[in-house]
C-alpha positions in Angstrom: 69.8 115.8 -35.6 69.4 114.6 -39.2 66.0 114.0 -39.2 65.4 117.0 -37.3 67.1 119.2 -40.1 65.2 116.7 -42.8 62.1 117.6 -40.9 62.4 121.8 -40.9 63.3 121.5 -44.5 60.4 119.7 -45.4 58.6 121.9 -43.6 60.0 124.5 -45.4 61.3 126.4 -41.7 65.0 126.4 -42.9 66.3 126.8 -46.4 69.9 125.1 -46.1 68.6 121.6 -44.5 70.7 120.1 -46.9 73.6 121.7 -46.4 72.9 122.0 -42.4 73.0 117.6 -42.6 76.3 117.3 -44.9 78.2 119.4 -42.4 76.8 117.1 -39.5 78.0 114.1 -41.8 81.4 115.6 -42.3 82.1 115.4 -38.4 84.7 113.2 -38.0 83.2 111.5 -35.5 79.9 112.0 -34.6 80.2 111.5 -31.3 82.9 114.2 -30.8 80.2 116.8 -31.2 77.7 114.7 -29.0 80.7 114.7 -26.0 81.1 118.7 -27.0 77.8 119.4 -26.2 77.8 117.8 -22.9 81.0 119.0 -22.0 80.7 122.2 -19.5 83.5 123.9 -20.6 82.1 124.1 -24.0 78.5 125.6 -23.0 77.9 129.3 -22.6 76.9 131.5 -20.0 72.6 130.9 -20.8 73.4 126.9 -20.7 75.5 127.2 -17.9 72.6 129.0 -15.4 69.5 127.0 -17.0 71.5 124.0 -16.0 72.1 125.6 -12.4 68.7 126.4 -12.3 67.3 123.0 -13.4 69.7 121.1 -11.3 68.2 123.8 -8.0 72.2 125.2 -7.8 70.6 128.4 -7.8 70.4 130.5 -4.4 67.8 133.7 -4.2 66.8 132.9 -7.7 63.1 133.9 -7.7 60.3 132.6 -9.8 60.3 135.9 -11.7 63.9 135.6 -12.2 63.2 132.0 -13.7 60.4 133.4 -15.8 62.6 136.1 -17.5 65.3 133.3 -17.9 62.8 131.3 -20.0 61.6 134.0 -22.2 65.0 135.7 -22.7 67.3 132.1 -23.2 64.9 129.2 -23.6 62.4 130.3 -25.9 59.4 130.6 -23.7 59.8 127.2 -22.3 59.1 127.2 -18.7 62.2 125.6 -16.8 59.5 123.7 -14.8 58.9 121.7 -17.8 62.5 120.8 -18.8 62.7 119.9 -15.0 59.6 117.6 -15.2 60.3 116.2 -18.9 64.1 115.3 -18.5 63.9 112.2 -20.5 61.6 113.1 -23.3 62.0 110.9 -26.4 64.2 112.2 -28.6 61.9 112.8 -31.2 60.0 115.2 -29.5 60.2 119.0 -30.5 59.1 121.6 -27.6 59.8 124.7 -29.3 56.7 126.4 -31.8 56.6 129.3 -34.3 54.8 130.9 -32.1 57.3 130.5 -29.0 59.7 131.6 -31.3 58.7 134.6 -32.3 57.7 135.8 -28.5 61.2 135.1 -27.9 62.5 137.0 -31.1 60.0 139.7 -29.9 61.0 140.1 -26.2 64.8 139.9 -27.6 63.9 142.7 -29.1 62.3 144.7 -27.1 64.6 144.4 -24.5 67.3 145.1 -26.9 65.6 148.7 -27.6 64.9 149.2 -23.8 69.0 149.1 -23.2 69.5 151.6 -25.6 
């Protein structure tokens, strides 16, 4: 996560790298926020049904239900792919600019569509 925060700062995505990689270095330890992060009980509601959905715990969950899920919570990454890719190095980033801002976008406009 280091070098992933080194990296966006370098590429001048992220202002606060610095910052971002002496709070990581102040975790007391490590691998406390490692176990969090795997931990269930510590994952919200969007982790919780990608990982029902990419584990097939999902009944009458259609393809365009699956769809929405990836542009609304996974930043346009098709769940196929995460199912497919499950032990893709580490070093490998899936997520664009331009994936980004679709899902900033559809955010959005489904923000102003519930108003």
């Amino acid at each position: 996560m280091r070098r992933y925060f080194a990296f966006l700062g370098a590429q001048h995505k992220i202002s606060n790298a610095q910052t971002l990689i002496n709070a990581l270095d102040s975790l007391d330890p490590p691998q406390k926020f490692v176990n969090h992060s795997s931990d269930v009980k510590y994952w919200d509601d969007s982790k919780k049904q990608g990982m029902r959905i990419i584990l097939g715990w999902t009944d009458g969950f259609t393809e365009q239900d699956q769809q929405r899920f990836s542009e609304d919570c996974n930043m346009f990454v098709p769940l196929s792919v995460v199912k497919q890719h499950r032990n893709l190095p580490d070093n490998i980033v899936v997520l664009t600019d331009s994936r980004r801002k679709q899902a900033a976008q559809r955010i959005e406009q489904r923000t102003k569509q519930q108003k």
